[in-house]
C-alpha positions as a printed Julia matrix, in Angstrom:
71×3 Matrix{Float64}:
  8.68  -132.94  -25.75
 11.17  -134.81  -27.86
 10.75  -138.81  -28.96
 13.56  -139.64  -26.69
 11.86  -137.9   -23.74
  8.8   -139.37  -21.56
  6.93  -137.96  -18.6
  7.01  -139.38  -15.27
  4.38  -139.33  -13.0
  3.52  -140.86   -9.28
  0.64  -142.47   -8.69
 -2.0   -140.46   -6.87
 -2.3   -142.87   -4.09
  1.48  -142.46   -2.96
  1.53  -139.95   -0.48
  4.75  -140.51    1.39
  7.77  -138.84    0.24
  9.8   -142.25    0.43
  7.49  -144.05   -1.8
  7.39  -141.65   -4.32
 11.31  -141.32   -4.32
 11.77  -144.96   -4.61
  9.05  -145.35   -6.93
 10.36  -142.92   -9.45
 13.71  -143.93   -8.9
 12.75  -147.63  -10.21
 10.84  -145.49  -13.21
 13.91  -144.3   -14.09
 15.96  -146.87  -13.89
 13.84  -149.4   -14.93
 14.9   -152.1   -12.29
 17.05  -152.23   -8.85
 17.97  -154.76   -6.48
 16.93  -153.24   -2.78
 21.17  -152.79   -1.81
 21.22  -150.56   -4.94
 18.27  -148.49   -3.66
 19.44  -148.15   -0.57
 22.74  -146.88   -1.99
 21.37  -144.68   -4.46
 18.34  -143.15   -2.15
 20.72  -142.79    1.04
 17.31  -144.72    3.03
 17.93  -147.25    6.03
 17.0   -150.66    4.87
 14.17  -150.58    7.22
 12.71  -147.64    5.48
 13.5   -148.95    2.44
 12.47  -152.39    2.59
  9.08  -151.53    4.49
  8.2   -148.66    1.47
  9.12  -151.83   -1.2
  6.65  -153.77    0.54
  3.97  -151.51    0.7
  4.53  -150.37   -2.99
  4.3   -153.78   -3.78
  1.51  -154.05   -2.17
 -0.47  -151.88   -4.01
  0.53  -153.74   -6.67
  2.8   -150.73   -8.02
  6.14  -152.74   -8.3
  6.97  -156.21   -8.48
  9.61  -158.35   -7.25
 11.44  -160.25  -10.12
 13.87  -162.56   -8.22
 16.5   -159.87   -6.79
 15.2   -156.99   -8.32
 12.09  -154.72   -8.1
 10.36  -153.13  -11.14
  7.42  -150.7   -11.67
  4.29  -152.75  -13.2
């Protein structure tokens, strides 16, 4: 594995395939506001906003004003 290259992983305790989509997607890129997710994933906002919260709530991501980020 080059420098430039890193491994992503998920988090054992994610067992849904729409948290572990949306949690490596803000791995990857870094930080998203919840419209770009939803644009980017293809997810109804429902889906999307209830697998932010629960992320979050396992105090996986964080929500930084408009955005969400990985902790």
């Amino acid at each position: 594995m080059s420098t430039g290259e890193h491994q992503l992983a998920v988090p054992d305790q994610l067992t849904s395939p729409q948290a572990k989509l949306v949690y490596l997607s803000l791995l990857v890129t870094g930080e998203a506001k919840a419209a770009d997710l939803e644009q980017l994933l293809g997810l109804p906002k429902l889906t999307l906003f209830a697998v932010l919260e629960s992320l979050a709530a396992q105090d996986l991501i964080q929500r930084t004003g408009e955005c969400y980020v990985c902790q």
